[in-house]
Each structure stands twice: as C-alpha cells, then as structure tokens.
C-alpha positions in Angstrom: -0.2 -4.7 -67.5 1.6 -7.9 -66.0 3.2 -5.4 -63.8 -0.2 -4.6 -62.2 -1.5 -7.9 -62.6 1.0 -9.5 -59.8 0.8 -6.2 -58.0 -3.1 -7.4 -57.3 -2.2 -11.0 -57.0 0.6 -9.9 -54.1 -2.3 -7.7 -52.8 -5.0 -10.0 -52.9 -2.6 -13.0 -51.0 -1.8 -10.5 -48.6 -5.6 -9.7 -47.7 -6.5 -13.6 -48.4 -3.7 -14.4 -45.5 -4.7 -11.4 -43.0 -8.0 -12.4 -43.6 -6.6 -16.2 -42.3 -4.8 -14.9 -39.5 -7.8 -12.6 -38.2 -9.3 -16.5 -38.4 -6.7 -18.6 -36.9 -5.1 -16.4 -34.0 -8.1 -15.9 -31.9 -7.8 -15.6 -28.0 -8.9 -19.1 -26.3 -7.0 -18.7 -23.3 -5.3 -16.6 -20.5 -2.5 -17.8 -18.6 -1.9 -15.3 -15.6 1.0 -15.5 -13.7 1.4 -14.4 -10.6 -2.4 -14.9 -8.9 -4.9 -17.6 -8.7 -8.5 -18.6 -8.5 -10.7 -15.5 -8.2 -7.5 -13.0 -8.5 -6.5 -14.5 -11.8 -10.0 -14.7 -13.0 -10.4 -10.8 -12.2 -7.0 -10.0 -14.4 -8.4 -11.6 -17.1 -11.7 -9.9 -17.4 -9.2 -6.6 -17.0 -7.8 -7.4 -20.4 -9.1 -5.4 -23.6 -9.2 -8.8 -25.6 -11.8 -11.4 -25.1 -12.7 -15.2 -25.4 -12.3 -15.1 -29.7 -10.6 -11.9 -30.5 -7.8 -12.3 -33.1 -4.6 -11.9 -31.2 -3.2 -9.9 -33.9 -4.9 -6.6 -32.5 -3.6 -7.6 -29.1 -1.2 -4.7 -27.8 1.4 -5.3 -25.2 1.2 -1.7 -23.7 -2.1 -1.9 -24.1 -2.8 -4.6 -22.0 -0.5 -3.5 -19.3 -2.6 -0.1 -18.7 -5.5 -2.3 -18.9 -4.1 -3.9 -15.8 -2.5 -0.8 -13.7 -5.5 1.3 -14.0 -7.4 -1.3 -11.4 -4.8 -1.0 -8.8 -5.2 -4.0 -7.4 -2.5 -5.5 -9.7 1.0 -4.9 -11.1 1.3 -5.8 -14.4 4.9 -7.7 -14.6 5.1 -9.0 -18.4 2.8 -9.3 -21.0 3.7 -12.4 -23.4 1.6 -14.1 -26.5 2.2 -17.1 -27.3 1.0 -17.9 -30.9 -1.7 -19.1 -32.2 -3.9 -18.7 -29.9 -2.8 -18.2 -25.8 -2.0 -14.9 -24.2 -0.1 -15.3 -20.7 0.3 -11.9 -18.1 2.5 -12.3 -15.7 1.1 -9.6 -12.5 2.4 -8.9 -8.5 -0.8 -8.2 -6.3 -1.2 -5.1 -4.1 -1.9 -5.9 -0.5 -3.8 -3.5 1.6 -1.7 -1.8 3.8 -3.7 1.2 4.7 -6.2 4.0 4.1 -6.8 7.6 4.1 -9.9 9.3 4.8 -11.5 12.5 3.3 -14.6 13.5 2.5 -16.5 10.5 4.3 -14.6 8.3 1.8 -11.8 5.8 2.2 -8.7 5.2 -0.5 -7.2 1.8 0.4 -3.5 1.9 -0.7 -0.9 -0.7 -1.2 2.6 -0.4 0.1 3.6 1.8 -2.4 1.7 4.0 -1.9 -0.8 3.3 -5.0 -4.6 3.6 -4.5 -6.2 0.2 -4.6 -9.9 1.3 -4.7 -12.0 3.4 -2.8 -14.8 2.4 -0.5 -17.5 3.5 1.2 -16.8 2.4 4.8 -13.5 2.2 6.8 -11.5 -0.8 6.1 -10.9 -3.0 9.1 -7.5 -4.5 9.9 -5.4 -1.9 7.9 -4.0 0.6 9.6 -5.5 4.7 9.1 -2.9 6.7 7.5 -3.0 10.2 9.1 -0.8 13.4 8.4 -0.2 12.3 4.8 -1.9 16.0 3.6 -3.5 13.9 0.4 -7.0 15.2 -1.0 -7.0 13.7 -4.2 -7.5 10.2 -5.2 -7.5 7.9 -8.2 -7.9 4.5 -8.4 -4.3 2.9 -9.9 -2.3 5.8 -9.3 -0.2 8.0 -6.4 -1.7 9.7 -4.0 -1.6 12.8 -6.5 -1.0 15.8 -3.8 1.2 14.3 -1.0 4.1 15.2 -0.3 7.3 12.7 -1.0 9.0 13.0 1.7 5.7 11.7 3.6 5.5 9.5 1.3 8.7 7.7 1.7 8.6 7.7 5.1 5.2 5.9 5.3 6.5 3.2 2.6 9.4 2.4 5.2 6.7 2.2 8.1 4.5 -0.4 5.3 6.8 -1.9 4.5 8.4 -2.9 8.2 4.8 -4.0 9.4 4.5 -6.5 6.5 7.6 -8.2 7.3 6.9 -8.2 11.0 3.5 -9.3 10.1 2.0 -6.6 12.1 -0.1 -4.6 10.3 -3.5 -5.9 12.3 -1.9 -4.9 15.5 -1.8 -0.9 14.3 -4.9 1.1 14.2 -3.3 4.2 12.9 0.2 5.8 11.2 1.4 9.8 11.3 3.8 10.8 9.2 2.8 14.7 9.6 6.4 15.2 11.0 8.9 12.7 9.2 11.1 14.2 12.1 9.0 12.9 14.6 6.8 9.4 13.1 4.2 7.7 15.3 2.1 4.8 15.2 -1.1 3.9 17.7 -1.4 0.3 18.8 -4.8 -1.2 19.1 -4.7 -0.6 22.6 -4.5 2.6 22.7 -0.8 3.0 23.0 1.1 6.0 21.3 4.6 4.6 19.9 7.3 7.7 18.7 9.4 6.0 16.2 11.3 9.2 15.6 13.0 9.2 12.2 12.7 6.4 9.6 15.7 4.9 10.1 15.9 0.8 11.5 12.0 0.9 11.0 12.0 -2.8 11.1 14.3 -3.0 14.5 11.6 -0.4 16.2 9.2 -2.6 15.5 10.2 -5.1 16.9 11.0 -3.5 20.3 7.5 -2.3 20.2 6.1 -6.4 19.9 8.3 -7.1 22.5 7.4 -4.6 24.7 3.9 -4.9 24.2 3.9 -8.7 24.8 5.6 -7.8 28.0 2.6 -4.9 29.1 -0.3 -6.6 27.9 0.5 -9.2 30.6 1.1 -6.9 33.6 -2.2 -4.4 32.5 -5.4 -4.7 31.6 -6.3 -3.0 28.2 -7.8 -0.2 30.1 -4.9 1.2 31.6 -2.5 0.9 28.5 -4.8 3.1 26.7 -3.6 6.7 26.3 -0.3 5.4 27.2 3.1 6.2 25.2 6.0 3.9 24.0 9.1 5.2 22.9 11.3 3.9 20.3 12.7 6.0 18.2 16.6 4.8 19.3 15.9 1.6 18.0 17.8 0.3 20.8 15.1 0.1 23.4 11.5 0.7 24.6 10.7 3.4 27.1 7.5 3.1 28.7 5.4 6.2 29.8 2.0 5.8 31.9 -0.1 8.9 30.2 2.7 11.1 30.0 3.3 12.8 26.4 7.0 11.9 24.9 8.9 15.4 24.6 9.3 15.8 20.2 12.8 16.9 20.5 11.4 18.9 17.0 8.5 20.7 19.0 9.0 24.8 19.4 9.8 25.4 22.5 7.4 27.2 25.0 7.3 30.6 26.3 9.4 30.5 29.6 7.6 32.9 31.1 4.4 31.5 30.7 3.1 30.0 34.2 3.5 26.3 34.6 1.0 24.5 34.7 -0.1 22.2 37.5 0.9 18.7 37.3 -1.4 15.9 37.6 -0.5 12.7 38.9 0.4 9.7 37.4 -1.7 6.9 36.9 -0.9 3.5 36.9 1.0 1.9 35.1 4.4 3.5 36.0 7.0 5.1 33.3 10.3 3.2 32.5 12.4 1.2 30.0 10.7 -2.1 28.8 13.2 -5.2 27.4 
C-alpha cells in the first residue's frame, strides 16, 4: 500500500507541475532574426504557435517546415529561450526570376526555389525560358527541370545579383547549357556560351552596353547580338545571328540563301 501511495503522490506532482508548466511557458514573444518590419511580422504569423501557446508543445522541426513551405524565407535556426520567448533566425529569398506556363507565373529565388505564384508577369525580374519545368509548388524546386539547367541558371542568378543587374535583363535561356543567352531590355541578344566566368561576361556586357546606348538610339540596338561567351571581350553584331558553335550543321547542298544587308549599327568588337 505505501508503495502505491507515493507511486500516486510522484504521479500527481508530476501532473500538478506539467499542469504549471502548460501555465507558465506560454509564447509572449517572437524574436526573428534575419528580417524586419513587415518581413518579420509575416514569419511570425508562419509559425504553428501563437500569442499564449505553452512553449512546451513547440517543435523545432516543426517550426522550420512551417517556415520553408512559404518560400519566401529560409529558416536558419530555430531557438527557445525559456520561459516564455521563441527567436527564428531566417535568410530571405529575393526574386530573381519567373517561369511561365499555363497563363501563370512561379517567381523563384536564386536557387531555384519557387517563391509564390502570381497571376500576372512580374516586372523587373528577368523571364526564365528553356528551363522545360511544368510543375510548380510553392517552397520547393522546380520539380521536373532538369539539373544541369538548373545549375546553369543559378550561376547566371547569381552573377546578376552581384552585378546588380537583374532589372537591366528581360529574359534568360538555358535550353542549351552549351550555348546560354540572356536579352537585354533593349532588345539585345547576349551569347554567354558556357557557364564559366559568368560574373566576368557580365560585366563586359555593362560595359559594352554603356558604350552602345550612347552611339544608338534604342531602336536600332533592338534585335541586335552581343557576344561574350570568351569572357575576354564583347563582339558586337548589327542584326546578324551569332553562329552556336553547338548548332547541326546545314545541308551543303541546299541553295544559299540570299543575303540581306546590314543595317546600322555596324558589327565589331566593343571595349
């Protein structure tokens, strides 16, 4: 009988201090790390805890998933500090570019992560063509593209964020990761070739462009082509297609076909 007797009384203190700490170790506030104003208000209405749950349920994992499956952040760490404070520490996506299908647009970050999906075509991001991806979901990889594709366009991302230059692109192909491309807001077609020195082409093609926005108007760079893909220069072709050194090679004894003249501006190399 004594035996039982403490075996209750162990019991009951047990319940009598879960029941305490249910009471005591409730959630009064977030601490996020990593974003500020509306961005760390939005993580913390992501959390699966609110204002007065008991911290004891709170879940590490839990609240990381929580996080991730927005897309819009990167959950880093997930500490609590007892009693009562919970602090996430999180990296924010930045839009970096979009794919279109179906008449709908998945925004992605630089790697390559669907941020959300919207209705209308995001301005000031680059369109990511060539990528061969269907299937979106909000916080996760583009499920059905390829990764060679993949890492190719995270090298282009990635140089245009530290050049700064992503509102200067309207468009990225990585069909051929042989043979990458990007289309300037102007109009003008740059071959970046392979992915190597990404961040060295790139800055041949600001240069350049600097240079041939001052000696054309916007009308005649249109359509035009810009190649880089030595990352040791910028050669300059008035409406002339650059050669892919990749392309099948045509039937020689098909009948040429007639050239037409070149407009204005004239090809050559560009400083």
């Amino acid at each position: 009988m004594k035996g039982l007797k403490r075996a209750l009384i162990v019991l009951a203190c047990l319940a009598l201090v879960t029941l305490l700490g249910y009471q005591l170790f409730r959630l009064t506030a977030v601490e996020v790390v990593g974003a500020s104003g509306e961005a760390a208000q939005q993580v913390a209405q992501l959390l699966p805890l609110a204002q007065g749950d008991s911290l004891l349920r709170a879940d590490e994992k839990q609240i990381c998933d929580a996080i991730n499956a927005d897309g819009g952040f990167i959950c880093q760490d997930v500490q609590i500090l007892w009693p009562n404070r919970l602090s996430v520490t999180v990296t924010q996506r930045v839009p970096a570019g979009y794919v279109e299908t179906g008449g709908q647009y998945a925004v992605i970050g630089q790697d390559g992560y669907v941020m959300r999906i919207d209705a209308l075509p995001p301005e000031r991001i680059p369109q990511i063509l060539g990528l061969g991806a269907t299937n979106f979901k909000v916080g996760q990889m583009l499920l059905d593209a390829q990764d060679d594709r993949l890492e190719a366009l995270r090298c282009i991302l990635d140089a245009l964020e530290e050049m700064q230059y992503y509102d200067q692109i309207v468009s990225v192909n990585v069909l051929k990761t042989t043979w990458l491309t990007v289309t300037t807001r102007d109009g003008v077609v740059c071959t970046l070739g392979m992915r190597e020195n990404m961040a060295e082409k790139f800055r041949w093609i600001d240069a350049a462009m600097q240079k041939l926005r001052q000696m054309y108007d916007a009308q005649a760079l249109y359509g035009c082509q810009l190649d880089v893909s030595s990352g040791k220069s910028a050669v300059f072709a008035a409406h002339e297609a650059i050669e892919d050194p990749n392309a099948a090679q045509p039937d020689a004894s098909a009948a040429p076909e007639e050239a037409e003249p070149s407009a204005s501006p004239q090809a050559g190399q560009t400083p």
